[in-house]
KEKE-405923 format. One record per residue (C-alpha): x, y, z. Coordinates in steps of 0.02 Angstrom, whole numbers, padded with zeros to 5 digits, always signed. Example, Ala and Ser with C-alpha at 12.3 -4.5 7.8 and 13.67 -1.06 7.14 Angstrom:
KEKE-405923
+00615-00225+00390+00684-00053+00357
This chain:
KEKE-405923
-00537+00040-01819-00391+00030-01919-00232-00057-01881-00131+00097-01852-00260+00172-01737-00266-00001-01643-00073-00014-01633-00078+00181-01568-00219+00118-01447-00136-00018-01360+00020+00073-01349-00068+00220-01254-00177+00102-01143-00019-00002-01130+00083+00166-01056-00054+00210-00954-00071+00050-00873+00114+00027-00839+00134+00176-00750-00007+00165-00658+00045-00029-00581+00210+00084-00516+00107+00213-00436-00017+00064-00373+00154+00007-00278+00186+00183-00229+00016+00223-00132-00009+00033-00064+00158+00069+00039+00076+00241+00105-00085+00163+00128-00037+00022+00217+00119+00104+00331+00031+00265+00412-00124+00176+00497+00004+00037+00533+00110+00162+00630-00042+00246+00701-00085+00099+00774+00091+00026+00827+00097+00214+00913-00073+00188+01007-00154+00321+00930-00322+00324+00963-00430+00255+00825-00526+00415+00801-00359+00502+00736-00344+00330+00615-00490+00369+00531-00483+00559+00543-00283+00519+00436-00389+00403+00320-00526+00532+00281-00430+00692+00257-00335+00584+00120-00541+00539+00043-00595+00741+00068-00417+00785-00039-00489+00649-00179-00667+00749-00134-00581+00918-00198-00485+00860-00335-00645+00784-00419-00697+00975-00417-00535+01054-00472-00452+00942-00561-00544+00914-00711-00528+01090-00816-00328+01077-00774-00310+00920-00843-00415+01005-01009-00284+01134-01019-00116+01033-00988-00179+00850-01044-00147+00672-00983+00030+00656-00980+00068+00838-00900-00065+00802-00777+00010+00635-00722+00197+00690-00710+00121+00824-00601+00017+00740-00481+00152+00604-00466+00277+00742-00421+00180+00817-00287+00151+00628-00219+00339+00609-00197+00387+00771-00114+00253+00708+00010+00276+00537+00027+00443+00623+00094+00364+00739+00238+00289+00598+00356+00464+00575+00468+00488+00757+00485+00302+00778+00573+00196+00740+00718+00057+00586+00673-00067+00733+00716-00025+00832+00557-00015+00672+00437-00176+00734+00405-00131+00874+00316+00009+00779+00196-00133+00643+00155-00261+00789+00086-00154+00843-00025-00111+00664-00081-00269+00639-00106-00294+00785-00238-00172+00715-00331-00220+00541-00324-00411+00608-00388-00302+00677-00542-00223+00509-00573-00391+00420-00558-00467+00551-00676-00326+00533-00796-00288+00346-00809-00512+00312-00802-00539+00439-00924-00390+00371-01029-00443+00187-01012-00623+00214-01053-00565+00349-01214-00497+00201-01266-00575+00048-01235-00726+00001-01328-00899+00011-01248-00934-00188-01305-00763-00235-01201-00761-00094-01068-00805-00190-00923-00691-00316-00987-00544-00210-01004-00577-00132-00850-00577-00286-00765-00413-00339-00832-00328-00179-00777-00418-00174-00604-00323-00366-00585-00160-00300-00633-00164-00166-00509-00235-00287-00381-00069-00388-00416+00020-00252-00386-00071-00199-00230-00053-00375-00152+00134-00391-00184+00155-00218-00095+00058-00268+00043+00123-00425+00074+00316-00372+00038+00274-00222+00203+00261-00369+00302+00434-00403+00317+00504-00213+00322+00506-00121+00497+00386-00007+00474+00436+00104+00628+00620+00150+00501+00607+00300+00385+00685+00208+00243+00487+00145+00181+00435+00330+00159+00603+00331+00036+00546+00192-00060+00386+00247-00096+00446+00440-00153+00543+00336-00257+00398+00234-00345+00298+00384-00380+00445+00459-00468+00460+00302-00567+00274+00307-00611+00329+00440-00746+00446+00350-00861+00322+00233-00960+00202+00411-00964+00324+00529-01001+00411+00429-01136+00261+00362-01222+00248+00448-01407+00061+00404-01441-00061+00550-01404-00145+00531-01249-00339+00572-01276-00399+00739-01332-00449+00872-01196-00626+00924-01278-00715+01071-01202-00760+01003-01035-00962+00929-01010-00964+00910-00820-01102+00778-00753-01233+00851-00623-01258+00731-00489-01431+00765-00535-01406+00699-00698-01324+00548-00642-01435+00498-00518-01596+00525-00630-01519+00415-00779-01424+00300-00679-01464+00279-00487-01392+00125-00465-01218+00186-00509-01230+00326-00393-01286+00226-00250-01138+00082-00308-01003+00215-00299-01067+00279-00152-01073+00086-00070-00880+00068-00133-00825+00216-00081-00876+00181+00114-00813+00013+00102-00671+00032+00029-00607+00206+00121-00623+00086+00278-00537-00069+00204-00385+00028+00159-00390+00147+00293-00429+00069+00449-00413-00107+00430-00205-00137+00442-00243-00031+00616-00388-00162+00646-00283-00310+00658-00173-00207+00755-00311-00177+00898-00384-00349+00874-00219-00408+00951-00117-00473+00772+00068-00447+00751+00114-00327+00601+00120-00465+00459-00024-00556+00496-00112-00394+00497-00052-00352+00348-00104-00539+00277-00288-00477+00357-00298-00331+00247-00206-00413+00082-00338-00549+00107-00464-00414+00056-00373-00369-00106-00341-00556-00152-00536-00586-00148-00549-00417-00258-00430-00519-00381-00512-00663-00376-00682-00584-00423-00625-00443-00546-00633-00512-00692-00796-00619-00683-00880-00457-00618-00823-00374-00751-00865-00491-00860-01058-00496-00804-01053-00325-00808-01066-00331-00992-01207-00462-00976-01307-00436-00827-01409-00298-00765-01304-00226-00656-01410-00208-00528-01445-00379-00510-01242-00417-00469-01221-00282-00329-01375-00346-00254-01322-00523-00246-01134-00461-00200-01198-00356-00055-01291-00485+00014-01130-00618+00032-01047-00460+00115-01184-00441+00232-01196-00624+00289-00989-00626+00279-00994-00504+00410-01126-00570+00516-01029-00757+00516-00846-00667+00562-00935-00587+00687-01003-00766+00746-00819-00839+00735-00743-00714+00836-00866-00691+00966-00894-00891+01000-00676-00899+00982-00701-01040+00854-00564-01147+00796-00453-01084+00650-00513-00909+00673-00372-00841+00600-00388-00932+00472-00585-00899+00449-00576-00698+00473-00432-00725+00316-00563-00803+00210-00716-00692+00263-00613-00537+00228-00567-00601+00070-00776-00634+00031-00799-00452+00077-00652-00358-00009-00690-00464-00156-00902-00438-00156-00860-00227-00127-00726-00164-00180-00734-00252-00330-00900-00182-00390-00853-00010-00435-00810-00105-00595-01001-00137-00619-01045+00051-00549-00931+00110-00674-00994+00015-00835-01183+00039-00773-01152+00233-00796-01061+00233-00963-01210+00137-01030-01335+00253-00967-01254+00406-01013-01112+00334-01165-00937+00419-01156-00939+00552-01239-00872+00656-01093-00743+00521-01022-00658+00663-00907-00845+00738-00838-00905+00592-00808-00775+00509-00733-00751+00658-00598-00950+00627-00537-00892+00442-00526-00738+00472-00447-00812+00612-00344-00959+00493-00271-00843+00371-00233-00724+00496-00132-00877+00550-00045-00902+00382+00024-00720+00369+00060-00722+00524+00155-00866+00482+00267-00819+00296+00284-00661+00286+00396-00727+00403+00536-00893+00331+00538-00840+00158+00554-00702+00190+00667-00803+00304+00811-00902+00150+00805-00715+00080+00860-00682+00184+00960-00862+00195+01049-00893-00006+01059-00734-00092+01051-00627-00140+00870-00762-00281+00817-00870-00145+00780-00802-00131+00612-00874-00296+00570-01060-00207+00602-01016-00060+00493-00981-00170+00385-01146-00277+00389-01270-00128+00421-01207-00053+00260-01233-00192+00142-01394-00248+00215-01442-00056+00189-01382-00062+00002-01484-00261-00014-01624-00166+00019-01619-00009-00080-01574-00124-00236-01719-00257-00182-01835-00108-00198-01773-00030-00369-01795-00198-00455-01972-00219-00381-01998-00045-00459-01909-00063-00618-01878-00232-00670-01728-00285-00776-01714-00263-00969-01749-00420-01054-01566-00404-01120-01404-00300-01100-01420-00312-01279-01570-00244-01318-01532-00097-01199-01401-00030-01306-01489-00053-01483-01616+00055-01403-01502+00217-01328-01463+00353-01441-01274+00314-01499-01222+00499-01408-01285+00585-01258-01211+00750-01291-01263+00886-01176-01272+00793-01033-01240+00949-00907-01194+01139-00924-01041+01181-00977-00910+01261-00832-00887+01456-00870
């Protein structure tokens, strides 16, 4: 690469990144606010999780639609657009009943699939397959630094005031700048190869199942848990210290999960991570129930051991596919990615809260458990079946540099 390509590289990535930490900011406030009020309003947690899914089937669509309209109008149009439409709505919350939020968090959610499409596709257009796990790593820290600060600085705003919607139609507006003024090309939109989930699952199992595991994890961590310390009996900021607990442990582990990823077989990481998740769960369900000492304190930490063992390993999902496949369709295969992991988000949050709403709020804690122990044991059984390479190394030298055709192209 030559030094003007790698100044114009940075400089894209560097745009990218910038205005995606702003729109990070921008969706923590929504995310965290509306099952806040939900739950501050009694609603029932049914309706929580129905408001957190109908924001995961929006992200479901866009993975479908999106795509070929970011081929026609590129990066940068796509992301002013999707941005825009997130402001206007950020905007409609106060003038509607909580039983039509619903509606306002689809559409959000088709946008935010856009974004994701854009700034993964971007990143990994990019970023060099020998540093891509790396790189995404660093980026998934800076947006968990952004994420955290949001989350913690809702803790002292009164959530029940208007004003928060205000500020967060704000940030998304602001998201544009560092996009819009950019001057390097953002990457080219090639005729679009889109990835059959047959495809993906065939070459690369382990990432489908991975995005899938993420996906219901983290739809319920973002989208039910503020309202879970609500019902557990917190006030507002230390549930909001419960759920940013989840995001510091997703800090704290980023980067060395990322940086495995480009060592380890990846299967061999979510295994081990799922397993700390399961036996997290199973011991903060043991604290609570026996009302141990310091259980404040202890569900902080164990939340922090699950956010950071989950959420954190769509990194590892992420790189596993590009290796299988290579990314020579960043946008394609990005959407199945993106699109697996919505699918998970979707089902997720009304799963785990009619568990809620059928057993009590602790009942999160065996979503939670029954999950990862399912995911332990579908991984325990692929390695059996396939063990692991003798190298990460030797892995690539092996795969054809270019995967072309790796699914038919969309009339």
């Amino acid at each position: 690469m030559t030094e003007k390509s790698q100044t114009g590289s940075v400089a894209a990535l560097g745009a990218i990144v910038t205005g995606a930490l702003i729109l990070q900011i921008a969706s923590t406030i929504i995310h965290t606010v509306v099952p806040l009020r939900l739950a501050v309003e009694k609603q029932p947690p049914l309706l929580i999780g129905i408001v957190g899914s109908a924001y995961s089937l929006g992200f479901l669509l866009g993975c479908f639609a999106i795509p070929s309209l970011i081929r026609r109008i590129g990066h940068i149009r796509g992301f002013a657009v999707f941005a825009a439409v997130q402001s206007v709505l950020a905007l409609s919350f106060p003038s509607m009943p909580v039983e039509w939020w619903g509606v306002s968090r689809f559409i959000m959610g088709v946008a935010a699939a856009g974004h994701g499409i854009c700034i993964e596709s971007w990143i990994s257009g990019q970023a060099p397959s020998s540093h891509r796990g790396r790189i995404f790593g660093a980026y998934q820290i800076l947006n968990r630094l952004a994420l955290i600060g949001s989350q913690i600085g809702i803790g002292y705003v009164a959530i029940e005031s208007h004003d928060i919607f205000l500020i967060a139609s704000a940030a998304f507006s602001l998201a544009l700048i560092p996009v819009g003024l950019t001057r390097t090309r953002a990457p080219e939109s090639h005729e679009l190869v889109s990835v059959k989930l047959k495809t993906l699952w065939l070459q690369a199992p382990a990432a489908v199942v991975g995005c899938l595991y993420v996906g219901l994890m983290g739809g319920v961590l973002t989208n039910v848990a503020p309202a879970y310390g609500i019902l557990i009996g917190l006030d507002q900021q230390s549930a909001i210290l419960l759920t940013a607990s989840i995001q510091i442990g997703a800090l704290i582990l980023q980067w060395p999960i990322g940086l495995m990823a480009d060592r380890i077989d990846s299967r061999i990481i979510m295994l081990g991570a799922a397993t700390i998740v399961t036996l997290a769960a199973a011991a903060l369900g043991a604290v609570l129930f026996a009302h141990a000492p310091h259980a404040k304190l202890w569900s902080y930490t164990l939340f922090a051991l699950i956010g950071g063992c989950s959420v954190a390993l769509y990194t590892v999902a992420v790189t596993h596919a590009y290796l299988r496949l290579g990314q020579d369709q960043a946008v394609g295969l990005s959407a199945g990615l993106l699109f697996l992991w919505g699918t998970g988000a979707a089902i997720g949050p009304i799963v785990a809260t009619g568990f809620m709403q059928a057993f009590g709020p602790q009942a999160l804690l065996a979503y939670i458990g029954l999950l990862s122990a399912g995911l332990v044991g579908y991984l325990a059984v692929r390695l059996l079946k396939k063990p692991p390479a003798a190298s990460l190394g030797s892995e690539r030298s092996t795969r054809p540099p270019s995967m072309p055709d790796i699914g038919p192209r969309p009339r």
